[in-house]
ZAPA-568010 format. One record per residue: residue number from 1; residue in one letter; x, z, y of N, C-alpha, C in turn. Coordinates in nm, 3 decimals. Atoms other than C-alpha are relative to their C-alpha. Layout:
N
   resi   resn       n_u       n_w       n_v      ca_u      ca_w      ca_v       c_u       c_w       c_v
    NUM      A         X         Z         Y         X         Z         Y         X         Z         Y
...
***
This chain:
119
   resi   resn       n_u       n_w       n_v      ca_u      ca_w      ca_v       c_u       c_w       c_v
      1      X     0.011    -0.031    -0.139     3.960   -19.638   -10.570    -0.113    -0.083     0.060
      2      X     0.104     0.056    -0.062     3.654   -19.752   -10.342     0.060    -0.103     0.080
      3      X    -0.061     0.128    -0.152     3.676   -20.080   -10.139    -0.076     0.022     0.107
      4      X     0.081     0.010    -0.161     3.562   -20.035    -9.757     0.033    -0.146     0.044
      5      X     0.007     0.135    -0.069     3.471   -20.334    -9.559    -0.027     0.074     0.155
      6      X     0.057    -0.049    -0.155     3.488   -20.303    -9.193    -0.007    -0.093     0.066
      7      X     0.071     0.091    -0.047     3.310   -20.525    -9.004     0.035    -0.009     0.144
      8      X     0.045     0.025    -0.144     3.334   -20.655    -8.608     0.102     0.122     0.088
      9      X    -0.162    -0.089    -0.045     3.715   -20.464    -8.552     0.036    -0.094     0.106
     10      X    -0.033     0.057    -0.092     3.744   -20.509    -8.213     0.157    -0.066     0.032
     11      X    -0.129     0.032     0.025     4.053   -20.740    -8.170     0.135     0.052     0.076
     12      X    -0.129    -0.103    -0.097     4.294   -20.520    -7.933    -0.012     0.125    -0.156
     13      X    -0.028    -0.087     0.067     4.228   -20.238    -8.205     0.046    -0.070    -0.114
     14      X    -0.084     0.003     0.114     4.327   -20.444    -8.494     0.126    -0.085     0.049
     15      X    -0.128     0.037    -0.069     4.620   -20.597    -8.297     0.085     0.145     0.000
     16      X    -0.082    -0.122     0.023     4.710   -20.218    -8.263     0.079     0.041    -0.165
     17      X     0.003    -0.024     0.139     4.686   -20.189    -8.630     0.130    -0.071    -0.039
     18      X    -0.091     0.038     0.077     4.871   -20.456    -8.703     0.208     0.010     0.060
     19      X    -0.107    -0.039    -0.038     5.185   -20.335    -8.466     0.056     0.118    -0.061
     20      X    -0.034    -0.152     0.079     5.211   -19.961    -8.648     0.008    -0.090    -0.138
     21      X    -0.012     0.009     0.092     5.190   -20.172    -8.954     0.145    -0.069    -0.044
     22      X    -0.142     0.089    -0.040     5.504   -20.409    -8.843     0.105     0.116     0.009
     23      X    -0.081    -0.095     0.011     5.660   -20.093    -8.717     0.067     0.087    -0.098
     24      X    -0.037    -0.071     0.161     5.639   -19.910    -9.015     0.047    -0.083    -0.134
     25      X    -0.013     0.077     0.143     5.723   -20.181    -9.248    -0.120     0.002    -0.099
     26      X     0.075    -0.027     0.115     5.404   -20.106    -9.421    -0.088    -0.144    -0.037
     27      X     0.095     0.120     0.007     5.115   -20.358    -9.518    -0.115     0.036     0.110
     28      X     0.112    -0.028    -0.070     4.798   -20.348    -9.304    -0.063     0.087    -0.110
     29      X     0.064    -0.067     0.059     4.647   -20.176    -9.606     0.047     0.110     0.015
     30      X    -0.082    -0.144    -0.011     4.885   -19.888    -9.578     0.019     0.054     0.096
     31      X     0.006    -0.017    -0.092     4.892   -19.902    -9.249    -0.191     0.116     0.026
     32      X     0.128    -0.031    -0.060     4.498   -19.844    -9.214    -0.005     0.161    -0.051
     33      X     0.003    -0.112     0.098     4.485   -19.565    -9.523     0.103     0.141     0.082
     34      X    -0.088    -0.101    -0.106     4.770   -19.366    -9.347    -0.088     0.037     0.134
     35      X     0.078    -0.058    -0.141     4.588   -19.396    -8.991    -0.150     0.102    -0.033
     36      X     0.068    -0.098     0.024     4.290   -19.269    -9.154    -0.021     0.122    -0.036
     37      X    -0.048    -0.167     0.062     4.410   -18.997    -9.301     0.032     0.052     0.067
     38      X    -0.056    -0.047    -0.093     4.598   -18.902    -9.004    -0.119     0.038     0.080
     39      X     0.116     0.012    -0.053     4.293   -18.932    -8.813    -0.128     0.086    -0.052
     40      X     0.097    -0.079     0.066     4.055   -18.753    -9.025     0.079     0.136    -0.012
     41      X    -0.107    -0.123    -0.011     4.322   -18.481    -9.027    -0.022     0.049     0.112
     42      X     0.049    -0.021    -0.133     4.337   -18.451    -8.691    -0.123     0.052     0.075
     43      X     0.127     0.035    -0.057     3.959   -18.497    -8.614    -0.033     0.132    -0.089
     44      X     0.075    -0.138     0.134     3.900   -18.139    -8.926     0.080     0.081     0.041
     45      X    -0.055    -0.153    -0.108     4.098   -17.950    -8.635     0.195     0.007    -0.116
     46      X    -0.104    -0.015     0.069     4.405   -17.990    -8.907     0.142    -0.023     0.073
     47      X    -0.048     0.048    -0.095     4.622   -18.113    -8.617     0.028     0.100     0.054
     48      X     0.021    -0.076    -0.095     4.571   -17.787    -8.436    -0.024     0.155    -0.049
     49      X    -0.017    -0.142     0.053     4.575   -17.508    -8.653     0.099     0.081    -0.086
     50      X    -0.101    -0.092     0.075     4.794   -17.232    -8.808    -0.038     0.044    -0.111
     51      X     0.072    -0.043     0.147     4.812   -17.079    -9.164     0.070     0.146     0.071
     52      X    -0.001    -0.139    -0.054     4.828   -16.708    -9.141     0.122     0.047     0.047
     53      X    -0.136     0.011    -0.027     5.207   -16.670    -9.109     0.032    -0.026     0.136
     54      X    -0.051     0.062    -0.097     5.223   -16.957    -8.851    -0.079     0.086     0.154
     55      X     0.080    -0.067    -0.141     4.959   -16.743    -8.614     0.042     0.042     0.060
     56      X    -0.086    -0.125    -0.080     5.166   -16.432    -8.621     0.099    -0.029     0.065
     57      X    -0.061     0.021    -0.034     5.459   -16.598    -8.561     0.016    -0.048     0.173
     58      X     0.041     0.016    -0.155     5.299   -16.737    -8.258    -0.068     0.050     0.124
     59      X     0.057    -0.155    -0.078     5.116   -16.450    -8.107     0.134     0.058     0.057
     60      X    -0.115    -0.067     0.003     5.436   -16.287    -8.178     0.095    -0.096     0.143
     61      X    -0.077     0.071    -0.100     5.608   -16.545    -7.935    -0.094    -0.024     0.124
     62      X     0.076    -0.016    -0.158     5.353   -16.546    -7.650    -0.001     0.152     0.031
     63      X    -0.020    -0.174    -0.022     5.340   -16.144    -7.645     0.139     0.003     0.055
     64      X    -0.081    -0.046    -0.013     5.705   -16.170    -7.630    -0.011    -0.129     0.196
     65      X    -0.066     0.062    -0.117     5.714   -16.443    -7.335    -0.121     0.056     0.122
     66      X     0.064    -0.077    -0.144     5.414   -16.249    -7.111     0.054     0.087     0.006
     67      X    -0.077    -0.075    -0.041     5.655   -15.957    -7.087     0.126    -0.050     0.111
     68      X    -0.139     0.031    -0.127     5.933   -16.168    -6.872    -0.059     0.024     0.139
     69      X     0.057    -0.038    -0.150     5.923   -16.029    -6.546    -0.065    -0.086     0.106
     70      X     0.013     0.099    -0.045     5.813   -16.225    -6.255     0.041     0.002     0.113
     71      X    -0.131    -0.056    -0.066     6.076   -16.339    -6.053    -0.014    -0.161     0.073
     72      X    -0.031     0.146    -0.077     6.143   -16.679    -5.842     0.033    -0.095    -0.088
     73      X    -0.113     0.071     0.058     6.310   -16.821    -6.088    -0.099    -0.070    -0.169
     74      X     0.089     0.072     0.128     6.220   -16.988    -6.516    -0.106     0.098     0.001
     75      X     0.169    -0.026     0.047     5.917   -16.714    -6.567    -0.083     0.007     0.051
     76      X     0.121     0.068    -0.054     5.727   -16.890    -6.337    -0.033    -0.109    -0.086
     77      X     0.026     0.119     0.039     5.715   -17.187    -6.539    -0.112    -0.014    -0.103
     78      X     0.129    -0.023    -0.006     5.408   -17.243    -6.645    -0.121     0.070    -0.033
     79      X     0.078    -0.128    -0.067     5.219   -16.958    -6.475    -0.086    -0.072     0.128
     80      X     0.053     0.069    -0.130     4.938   -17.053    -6.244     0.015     0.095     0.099
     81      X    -0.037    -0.080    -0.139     4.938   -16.976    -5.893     0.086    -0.082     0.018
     82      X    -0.104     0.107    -0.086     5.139   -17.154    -5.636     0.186     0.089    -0.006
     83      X    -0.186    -0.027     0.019     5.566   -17.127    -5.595    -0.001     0.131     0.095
     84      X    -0.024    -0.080    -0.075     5.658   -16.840    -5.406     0.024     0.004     0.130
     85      X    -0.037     0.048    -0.135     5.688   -16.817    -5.015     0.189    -0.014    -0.009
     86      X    -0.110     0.010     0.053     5.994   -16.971    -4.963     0.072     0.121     0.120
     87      X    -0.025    -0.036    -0.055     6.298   -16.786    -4.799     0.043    -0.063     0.150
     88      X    -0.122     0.103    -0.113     6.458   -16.868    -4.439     0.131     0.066    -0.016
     89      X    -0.191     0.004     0.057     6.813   -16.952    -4.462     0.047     0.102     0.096
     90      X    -0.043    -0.114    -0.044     7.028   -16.669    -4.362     0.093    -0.082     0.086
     91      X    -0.096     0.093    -0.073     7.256   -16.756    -4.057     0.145     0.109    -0.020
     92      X    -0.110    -0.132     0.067     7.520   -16.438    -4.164     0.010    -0.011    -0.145
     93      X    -0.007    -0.041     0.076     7.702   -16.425    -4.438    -0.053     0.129    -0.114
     94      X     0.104    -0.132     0.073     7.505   -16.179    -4.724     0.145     0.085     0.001
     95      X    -0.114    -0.125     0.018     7.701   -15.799    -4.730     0.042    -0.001    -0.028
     96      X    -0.093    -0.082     0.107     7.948   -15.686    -4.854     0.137    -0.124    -0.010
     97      X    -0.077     0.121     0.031     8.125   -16.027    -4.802     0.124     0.013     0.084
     98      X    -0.141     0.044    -0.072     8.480   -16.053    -4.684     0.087    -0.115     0.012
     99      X    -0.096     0.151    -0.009     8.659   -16.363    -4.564     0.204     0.045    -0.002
    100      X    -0.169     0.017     0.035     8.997   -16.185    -4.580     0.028     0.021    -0.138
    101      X    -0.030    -0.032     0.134     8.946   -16.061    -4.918    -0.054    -0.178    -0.092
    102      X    -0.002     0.128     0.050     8.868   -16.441    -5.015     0.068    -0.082     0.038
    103      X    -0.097     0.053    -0.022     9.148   -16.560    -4.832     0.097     0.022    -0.088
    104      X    -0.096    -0.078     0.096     9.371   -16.341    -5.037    -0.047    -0.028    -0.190
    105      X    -0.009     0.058     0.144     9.221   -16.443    -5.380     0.026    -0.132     0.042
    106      X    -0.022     0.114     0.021     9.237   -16.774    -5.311     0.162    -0.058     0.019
    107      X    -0.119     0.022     0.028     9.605   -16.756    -5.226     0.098     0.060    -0.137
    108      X    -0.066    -0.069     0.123     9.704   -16.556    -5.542    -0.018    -0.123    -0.138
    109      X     0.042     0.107     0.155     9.551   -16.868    -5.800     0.110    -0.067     0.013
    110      X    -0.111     0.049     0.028     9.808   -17.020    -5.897    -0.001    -0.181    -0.022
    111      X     0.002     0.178     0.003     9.922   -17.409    -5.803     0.090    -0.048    -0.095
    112      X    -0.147     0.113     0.051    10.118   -17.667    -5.923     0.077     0.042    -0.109
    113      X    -0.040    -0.073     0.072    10.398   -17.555    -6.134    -0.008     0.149    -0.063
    114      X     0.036    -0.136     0.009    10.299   -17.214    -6.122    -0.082     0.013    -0.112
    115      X     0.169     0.001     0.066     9.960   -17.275    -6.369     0.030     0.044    -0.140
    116      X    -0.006    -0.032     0.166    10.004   -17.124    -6.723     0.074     0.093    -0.012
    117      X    -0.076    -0.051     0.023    10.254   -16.916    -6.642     0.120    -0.038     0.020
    118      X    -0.061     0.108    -0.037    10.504   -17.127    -6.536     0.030    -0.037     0.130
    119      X    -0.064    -0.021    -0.166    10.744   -17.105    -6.211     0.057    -0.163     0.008
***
């Protein structure tokens, strides 16, 4: 294997070094070899790309999530453009609503001894 020498490692970056190397249990040598690799990975777009499979799969899942309608609600989330005007609060109950027919369920639930079936 080749020996590298690196020269004039600014001391905050090899202080970094030597914390991922503590963390990991590794040595500083294993430490560095790993970061580079990671790093050179990263830096050859390897970080950031799909193999042919992983593309479709992901096409396949953005196609499917620009079809959700667009509604007030999650398939806004992140969609640009601002939130929706908001509403003003209604001072009437919404239609169709009855306070005697929610008087009357709410006395039919069953208390106390009553609960399971049970007089």
């Amino acid at each position: 294997m080749t020996d590298l020498v690196l020269r004039d490692i600014d001391p905050v970056l090899a202080e970094r070094i030597r914390k991922v190397a503590q963390t990991n249990g590794w040595t500083v040598h294993q430490t560095i070899l790993h970061l580079i690799e990671r790093g050179l990975y990263a830096s050859e777009g390897g970080a950031l790309r799909f193999d042919g499979s992983e593309s479709d799969v992901m096409q396949s899942a953005i196609a499917a999530l620009e079809t959700v309608p667009n509604d007030p609600g999650f398939s806004l989330i992140g969609r640009v453009g601002g939130a929706p005007p908001a509403t003003a609060p209604m001072d009437e109950p919404p239609t169709g609503f009855d306070p005697n027919e929610l008087a009357r369920f709410i006395d039919s639930v069953p208390v106390g001894g009553k609960l399971g079936g049970r007089e």
